[in-house]
N, CA, C and O atoms as a DFTB+ gen file, in Angstrom:
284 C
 N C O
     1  1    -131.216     213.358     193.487
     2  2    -131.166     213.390     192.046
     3  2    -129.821     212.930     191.509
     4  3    -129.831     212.510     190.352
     5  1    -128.530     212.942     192.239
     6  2    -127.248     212.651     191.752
     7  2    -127.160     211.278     191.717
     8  3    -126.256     210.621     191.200
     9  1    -128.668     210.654     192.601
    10  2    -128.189     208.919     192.395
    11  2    -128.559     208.643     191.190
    12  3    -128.085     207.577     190.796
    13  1    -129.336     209.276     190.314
    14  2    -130.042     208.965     189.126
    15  2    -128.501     208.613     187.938
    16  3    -128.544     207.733     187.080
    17  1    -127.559     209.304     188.119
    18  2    -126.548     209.412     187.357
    19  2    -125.793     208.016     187.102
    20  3    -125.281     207.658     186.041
    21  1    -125.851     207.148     188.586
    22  2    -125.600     206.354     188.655
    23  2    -126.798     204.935     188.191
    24  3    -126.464     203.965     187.511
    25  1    -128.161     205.165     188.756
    26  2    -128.781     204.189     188.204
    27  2    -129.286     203.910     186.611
    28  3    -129.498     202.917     185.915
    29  1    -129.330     204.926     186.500
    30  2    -129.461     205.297     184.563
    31  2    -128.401     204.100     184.078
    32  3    -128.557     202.898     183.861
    33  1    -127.501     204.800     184.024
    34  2    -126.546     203.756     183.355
    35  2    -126.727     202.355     183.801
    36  3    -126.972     201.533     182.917
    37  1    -126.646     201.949     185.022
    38  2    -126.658     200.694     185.549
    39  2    -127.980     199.592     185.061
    40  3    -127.998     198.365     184.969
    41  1    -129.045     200.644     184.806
    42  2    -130.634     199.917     184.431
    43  2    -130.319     199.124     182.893
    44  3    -130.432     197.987     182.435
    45  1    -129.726     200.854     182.289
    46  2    -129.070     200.419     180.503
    47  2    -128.265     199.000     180.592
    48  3    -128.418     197.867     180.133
    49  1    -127.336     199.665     181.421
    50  2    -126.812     197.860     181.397
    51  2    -126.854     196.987     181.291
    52  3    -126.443     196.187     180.450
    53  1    -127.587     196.927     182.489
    54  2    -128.459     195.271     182.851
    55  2    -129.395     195.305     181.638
    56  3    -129.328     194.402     180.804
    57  1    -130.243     196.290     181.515
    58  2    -130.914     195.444     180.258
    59  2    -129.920     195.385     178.997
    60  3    -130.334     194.441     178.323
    61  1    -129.405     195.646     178.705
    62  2    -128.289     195.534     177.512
    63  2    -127.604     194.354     177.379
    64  3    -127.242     193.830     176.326
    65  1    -127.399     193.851     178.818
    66  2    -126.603     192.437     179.580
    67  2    -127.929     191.423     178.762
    68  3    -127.702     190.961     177.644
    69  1    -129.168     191.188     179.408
    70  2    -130.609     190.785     178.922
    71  2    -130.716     190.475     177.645
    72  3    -130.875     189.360     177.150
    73  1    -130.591     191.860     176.950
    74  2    -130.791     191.606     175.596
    75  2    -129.623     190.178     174.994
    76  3    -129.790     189.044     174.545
    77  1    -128.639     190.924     175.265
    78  2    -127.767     190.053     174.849
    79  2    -127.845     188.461     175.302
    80  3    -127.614     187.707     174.356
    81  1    -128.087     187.886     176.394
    82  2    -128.124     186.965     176.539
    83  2    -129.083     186.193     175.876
    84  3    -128.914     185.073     175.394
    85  1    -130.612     187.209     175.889
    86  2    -131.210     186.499     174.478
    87  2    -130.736     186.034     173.655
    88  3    -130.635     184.831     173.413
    89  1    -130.216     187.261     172.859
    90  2    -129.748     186.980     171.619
    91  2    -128.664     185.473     171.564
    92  3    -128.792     184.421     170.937
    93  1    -127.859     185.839     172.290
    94  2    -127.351     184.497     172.333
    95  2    -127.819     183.236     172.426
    96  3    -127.383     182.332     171.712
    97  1    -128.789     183.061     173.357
    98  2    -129.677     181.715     173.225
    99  2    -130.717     181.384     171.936
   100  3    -131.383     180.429     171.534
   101  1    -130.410     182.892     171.511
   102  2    -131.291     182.300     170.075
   103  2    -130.218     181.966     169.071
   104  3    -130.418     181.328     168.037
   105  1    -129.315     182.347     169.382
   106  2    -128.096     182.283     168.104
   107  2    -127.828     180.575     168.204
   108  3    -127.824     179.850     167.209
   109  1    -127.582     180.042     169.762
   110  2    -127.196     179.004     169.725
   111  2    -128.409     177.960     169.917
   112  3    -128.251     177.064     170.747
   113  1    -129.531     178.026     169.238
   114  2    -130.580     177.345     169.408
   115  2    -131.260     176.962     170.750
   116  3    -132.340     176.373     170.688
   117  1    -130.750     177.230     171.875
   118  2    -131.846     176.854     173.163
   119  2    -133.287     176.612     172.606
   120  3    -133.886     175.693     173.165
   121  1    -133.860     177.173     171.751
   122  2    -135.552     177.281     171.907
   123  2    -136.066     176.064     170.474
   124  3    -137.237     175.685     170.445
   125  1    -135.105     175.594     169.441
   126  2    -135.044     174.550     168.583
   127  2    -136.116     173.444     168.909
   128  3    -136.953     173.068     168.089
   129  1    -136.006     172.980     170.146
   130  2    -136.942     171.940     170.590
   131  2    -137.161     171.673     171.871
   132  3    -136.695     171.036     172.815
   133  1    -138.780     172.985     171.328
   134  2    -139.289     172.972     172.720
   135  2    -139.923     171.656     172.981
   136  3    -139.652     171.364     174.146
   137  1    -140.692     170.664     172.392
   138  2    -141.518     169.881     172.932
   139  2    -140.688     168.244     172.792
   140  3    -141.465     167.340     172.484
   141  1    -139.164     167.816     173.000
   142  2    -137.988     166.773     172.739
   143  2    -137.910     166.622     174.383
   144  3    -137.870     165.478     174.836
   145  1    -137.885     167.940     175.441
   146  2    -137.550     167.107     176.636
   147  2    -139.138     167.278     177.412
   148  3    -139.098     167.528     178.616
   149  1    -140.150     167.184     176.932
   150  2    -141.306     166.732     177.410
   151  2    -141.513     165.394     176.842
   152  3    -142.328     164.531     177.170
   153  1    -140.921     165.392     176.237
   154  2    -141.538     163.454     175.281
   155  2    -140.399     162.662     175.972
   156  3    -140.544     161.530     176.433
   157  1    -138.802     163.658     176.002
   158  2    -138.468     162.559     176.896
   159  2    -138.595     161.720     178.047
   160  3    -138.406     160.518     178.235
   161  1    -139.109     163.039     179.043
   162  2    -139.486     162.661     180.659
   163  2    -140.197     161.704     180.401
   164  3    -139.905     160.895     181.282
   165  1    -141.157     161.132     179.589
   166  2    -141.917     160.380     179.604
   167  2    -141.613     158.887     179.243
   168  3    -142.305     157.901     179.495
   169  1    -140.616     158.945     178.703
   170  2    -139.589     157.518     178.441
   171  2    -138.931     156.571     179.630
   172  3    -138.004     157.015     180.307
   173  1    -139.348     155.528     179.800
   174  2    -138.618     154.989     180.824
   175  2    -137.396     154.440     180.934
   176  3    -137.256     153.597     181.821
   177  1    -136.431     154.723     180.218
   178  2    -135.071     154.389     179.634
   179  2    -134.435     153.839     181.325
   180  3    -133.959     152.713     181.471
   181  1    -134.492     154.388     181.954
   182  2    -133.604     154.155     183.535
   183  2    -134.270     152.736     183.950
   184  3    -133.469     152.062     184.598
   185  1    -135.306     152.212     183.785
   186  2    -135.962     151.027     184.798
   187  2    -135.211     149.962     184.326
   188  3    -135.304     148.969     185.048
   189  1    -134.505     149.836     183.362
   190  2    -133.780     148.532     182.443
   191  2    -132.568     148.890     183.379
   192  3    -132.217     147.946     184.088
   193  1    -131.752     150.222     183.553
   194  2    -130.806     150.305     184.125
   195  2    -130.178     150.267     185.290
   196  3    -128.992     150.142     185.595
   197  1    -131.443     150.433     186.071
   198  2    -131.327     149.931     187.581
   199  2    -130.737     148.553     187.653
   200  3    -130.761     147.638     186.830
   201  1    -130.093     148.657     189.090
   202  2    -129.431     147.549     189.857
   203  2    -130.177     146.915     190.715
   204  3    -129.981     145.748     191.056
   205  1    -130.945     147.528     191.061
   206  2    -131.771     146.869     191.876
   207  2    -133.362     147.644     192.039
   208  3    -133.589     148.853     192.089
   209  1    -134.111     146.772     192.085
   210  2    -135.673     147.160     192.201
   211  2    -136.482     146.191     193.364
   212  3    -136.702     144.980     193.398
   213  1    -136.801     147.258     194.254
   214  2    -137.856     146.570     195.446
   215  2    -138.651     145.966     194.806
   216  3    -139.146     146.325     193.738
   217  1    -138.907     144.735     195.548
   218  2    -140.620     143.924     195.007
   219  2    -141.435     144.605     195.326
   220  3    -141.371     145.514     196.153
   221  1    -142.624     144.136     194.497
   222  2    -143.805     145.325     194.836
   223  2    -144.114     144.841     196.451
   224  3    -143.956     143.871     197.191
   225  1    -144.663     146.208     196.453
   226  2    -145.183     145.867     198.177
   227  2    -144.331     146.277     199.328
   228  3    -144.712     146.652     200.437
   229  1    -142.817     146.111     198.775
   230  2    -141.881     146.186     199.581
   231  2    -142.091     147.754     200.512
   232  3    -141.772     147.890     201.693
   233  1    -142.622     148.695     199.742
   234  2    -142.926     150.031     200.217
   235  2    -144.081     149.630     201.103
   236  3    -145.040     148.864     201.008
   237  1    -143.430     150.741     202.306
   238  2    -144.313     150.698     203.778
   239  2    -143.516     150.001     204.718
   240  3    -143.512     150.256     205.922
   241  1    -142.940     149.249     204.249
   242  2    -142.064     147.758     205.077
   243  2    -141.559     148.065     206.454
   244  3    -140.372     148.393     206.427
   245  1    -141.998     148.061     207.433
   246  2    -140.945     148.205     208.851
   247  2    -140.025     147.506     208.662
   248  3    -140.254     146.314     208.458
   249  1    -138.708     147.975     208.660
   250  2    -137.454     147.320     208.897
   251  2    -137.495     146.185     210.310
   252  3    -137.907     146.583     211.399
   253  1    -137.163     145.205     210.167
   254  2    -137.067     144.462     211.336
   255  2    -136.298     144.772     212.933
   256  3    -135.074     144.711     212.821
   257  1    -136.599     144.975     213.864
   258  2    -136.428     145.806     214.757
   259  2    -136.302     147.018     215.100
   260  3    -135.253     147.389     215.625
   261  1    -137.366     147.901     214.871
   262  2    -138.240     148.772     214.202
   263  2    -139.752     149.188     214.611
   264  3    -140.548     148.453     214.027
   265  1    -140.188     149.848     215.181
   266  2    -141.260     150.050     215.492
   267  2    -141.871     151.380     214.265
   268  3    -141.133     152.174     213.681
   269  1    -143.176     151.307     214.153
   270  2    -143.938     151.920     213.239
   271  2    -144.395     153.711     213.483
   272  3    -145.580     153.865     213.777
   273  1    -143.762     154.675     213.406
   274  2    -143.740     155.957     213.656
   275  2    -145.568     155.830     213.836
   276  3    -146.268     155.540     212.867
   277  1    -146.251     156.146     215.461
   278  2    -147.078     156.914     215.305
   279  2    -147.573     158.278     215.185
   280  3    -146.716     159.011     215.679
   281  1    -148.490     158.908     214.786
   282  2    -148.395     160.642     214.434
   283  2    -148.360     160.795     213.301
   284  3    -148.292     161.932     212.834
């Protein structure tokens, strides 16, 4: 029963810690725009920025002296 003395407080805490961190992410907008990085993923902004792009097909390719993993 004497550990109770100690976890009581410690439970308050942590959730007190919780609360607060909510609160903070609501203070500083985290939740503003939920549906901005689902529309982004969907943007292909990087394919212009690449340096280099395999020709199609190129996937599968045995490297030249190279044998083909069976299994």
């Amino acid at each position: 029963m004497s550990v109770l003395v100690f976890l009581v407080p410690a439970a308050l805490a942590l959730g007190l810690l919780g609360l607060a961190a909510f609160m903070w992410s609501l203070k500083t907008g985290q939740y503003e725009d939920l549906e901005g990085a689902a529309w982004r993923i969907l943007e292909d902004d990087d394919i212009e920025d690449a340096p280099h792009c395999e020709p199609e097909g190129a996937r599968g390719r045995v490297p030249e002296g190279e044998q083909r993993r069976k299994g």
